[in-house]
C-alpha positions as CSV (number, residue, x, y, z in Angstrom):
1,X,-20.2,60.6,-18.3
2,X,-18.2,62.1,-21.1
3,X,-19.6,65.2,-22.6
4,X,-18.5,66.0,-26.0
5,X,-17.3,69.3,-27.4
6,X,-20.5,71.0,-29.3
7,X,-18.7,71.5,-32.5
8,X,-17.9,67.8,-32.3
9,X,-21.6,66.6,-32.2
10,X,-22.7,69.5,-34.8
11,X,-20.1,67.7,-37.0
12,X,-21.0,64.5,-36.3
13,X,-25.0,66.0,-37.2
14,X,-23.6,67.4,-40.1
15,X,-21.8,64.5,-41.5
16,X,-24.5,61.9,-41.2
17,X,-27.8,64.6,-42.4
18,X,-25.7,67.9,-44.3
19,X,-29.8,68.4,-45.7
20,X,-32.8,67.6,-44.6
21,X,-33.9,64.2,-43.3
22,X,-35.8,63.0,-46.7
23,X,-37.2,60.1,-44.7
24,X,-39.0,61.9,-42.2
25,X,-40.0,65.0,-44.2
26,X,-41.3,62.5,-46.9
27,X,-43.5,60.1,-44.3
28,X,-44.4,63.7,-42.6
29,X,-43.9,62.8,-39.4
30,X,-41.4,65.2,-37.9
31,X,-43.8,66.5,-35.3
32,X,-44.4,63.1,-34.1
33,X,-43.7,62.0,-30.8
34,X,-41.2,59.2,-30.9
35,X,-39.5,56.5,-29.1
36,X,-35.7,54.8,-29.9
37,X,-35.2,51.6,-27.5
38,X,-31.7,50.2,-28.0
39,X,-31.4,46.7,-27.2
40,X,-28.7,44.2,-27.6
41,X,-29.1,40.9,-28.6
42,X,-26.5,39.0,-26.4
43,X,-23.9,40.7,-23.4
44,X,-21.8,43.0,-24.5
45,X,-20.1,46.5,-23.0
46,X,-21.9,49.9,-23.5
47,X,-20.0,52.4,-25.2
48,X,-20.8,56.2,-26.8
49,X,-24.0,55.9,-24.7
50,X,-23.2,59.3,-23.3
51,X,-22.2,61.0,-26.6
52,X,-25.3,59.3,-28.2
53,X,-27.6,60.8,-25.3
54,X,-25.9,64.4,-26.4
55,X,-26.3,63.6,-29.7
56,X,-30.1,63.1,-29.5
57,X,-30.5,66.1,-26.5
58,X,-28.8,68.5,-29.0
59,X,-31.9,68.5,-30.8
60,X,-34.2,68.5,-28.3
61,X,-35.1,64.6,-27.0
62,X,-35.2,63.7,-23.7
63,X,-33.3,60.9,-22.8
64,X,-33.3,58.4,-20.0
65,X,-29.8,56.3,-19.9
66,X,-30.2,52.9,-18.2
67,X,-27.2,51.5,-18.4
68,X,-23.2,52.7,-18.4
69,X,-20.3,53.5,-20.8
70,X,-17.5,50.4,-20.0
């Protein structure tokens, strides 16, 4: 799996959410325990699974990856 440079995911972090997330704090559910299931609707190749997994570990999710980049 390819593992991203840390000051490339903080940018990436930074580019999409430079504040706060106004979603979240507004809906006051940032303590809330969460799930994300990604799921395609037809076949198709993975890819950025593994910087996507860093992405969300970065700030503290767990992740579980089921399938593989390619």
């Amino acid at each position: 799996m390819l593992h991203a440079p840390l000051s490339f995911l903080e940018s990436l972090l930074s580019d999409d959410c430079p504040y706060e997330d106004l979603t979240t704090e507004g809906l006051g559910i940032g303590r809330r325990i969460g799930r994300v299931i990604a799921a395609p609707k037809a076949e198709g190749i993975v890819a950025g699974i593994g910087i996507a997994a860093q992405l969300f570990e970065l700030r503290g999710v767990r992740t579980k990856i089921l399938a593989e980049d390619g």
